[in-house]
C-alpha positions in Angstrom: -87.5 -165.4 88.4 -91.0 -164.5 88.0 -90.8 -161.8 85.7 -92.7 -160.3 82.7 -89.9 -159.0 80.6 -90.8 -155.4 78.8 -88.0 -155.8 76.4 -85.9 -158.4 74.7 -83.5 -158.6 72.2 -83.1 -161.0 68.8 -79.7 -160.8 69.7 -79.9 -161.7 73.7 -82.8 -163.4 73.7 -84.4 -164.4 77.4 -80.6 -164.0 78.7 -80.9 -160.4 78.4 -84.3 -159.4 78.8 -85.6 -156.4 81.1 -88.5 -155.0 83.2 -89.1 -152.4 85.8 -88.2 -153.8 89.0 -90.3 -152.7 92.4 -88.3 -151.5 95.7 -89.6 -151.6 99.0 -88.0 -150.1 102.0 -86.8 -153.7 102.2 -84.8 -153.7 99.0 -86.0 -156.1 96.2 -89.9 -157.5 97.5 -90.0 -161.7 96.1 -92.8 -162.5 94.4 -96.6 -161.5 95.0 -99.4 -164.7 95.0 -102.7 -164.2 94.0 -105.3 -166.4 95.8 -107.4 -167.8 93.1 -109.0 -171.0 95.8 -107.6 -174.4 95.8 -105.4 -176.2 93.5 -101.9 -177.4 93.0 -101.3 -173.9 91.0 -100.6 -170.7 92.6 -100.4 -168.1 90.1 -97.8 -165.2 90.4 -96.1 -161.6 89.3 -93.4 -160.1 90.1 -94.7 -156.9 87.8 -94.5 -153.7 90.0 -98.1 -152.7 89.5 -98.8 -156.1 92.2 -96.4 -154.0 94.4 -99.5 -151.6 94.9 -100.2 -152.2 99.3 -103.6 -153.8 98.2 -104.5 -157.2 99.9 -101.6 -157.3 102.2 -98.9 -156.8 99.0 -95.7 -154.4 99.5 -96.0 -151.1 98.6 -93.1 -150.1 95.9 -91.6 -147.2 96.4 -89.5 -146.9 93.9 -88.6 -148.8 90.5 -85.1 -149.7 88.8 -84.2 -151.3 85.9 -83.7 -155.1 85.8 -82.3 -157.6 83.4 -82.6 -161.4 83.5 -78.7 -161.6 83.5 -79.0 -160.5 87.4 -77.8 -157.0 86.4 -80.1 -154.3 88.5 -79.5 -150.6 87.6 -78.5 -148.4 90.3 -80.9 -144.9 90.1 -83.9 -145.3 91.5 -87.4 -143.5 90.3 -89.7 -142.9 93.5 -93.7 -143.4 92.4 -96.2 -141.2 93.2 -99.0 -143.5 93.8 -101.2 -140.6 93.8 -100.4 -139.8 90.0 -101.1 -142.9 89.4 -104.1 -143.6 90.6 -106.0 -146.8 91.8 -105.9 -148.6 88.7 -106.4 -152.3 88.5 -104.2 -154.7 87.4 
C-alpha cells in the first residue's frame, strides 16, 4: 500500500499505522501517478489531497480512517472542497 501514515505507534510500529483514507463514489480510489517524463520510476500517493479531480485524478468525497493492519473505519466525513480551497499539494 502506497500510503503516508499520519500516525504510528512505538508499540505497533508500521503494522499499525494510520492515515486519512479518500472515498470516491467508487469506494476506495488505488493509487494516483504523477507524470514526472520518462524513466523506470513512477512516483506515487495514495494521500487524499491527490484525490482533488485535478489532472484526470478522482475527486474524494469523503475521508475515513485507515490503518496498515487493513482495518478501515466505518463513518465517513464528506469534504467541502470549497472550504478547502485550491491548495497545492
Amino acid at each position: 500500500m502506497l500510503v503516508e501514515w499520519d500516525w504510528w505507534t512505538v508499540e505497533f510500529g508500521d503494522t499499525h499505522a494510520g492515515a486519512a483514507g479518500a472515498l470516491t463514489s467508487g469506494g476506495e480510489p488505488g493509487p494516483v501517478y504523477f507524470d514526472v517524463g520518462s524513466g523506470p520510476n513512477v512516483p506515487s500517493t495514495m494521500h487524499w489531497s491527490a484525490y482533488d479531480g485535478r489532472h484526470r485524478r478522482p475527486r474524494a468525497e469523503a475521508l475515513r480512517a485507515v490503518c496498515a493492519c487493513g482495518w478501515r473505519g466505518a463513518a465517513e466525513y464528506p469534504l467541502d472542497w470549497d472550504a478547502i480551497g485550491d491548495r497545492p499539494l
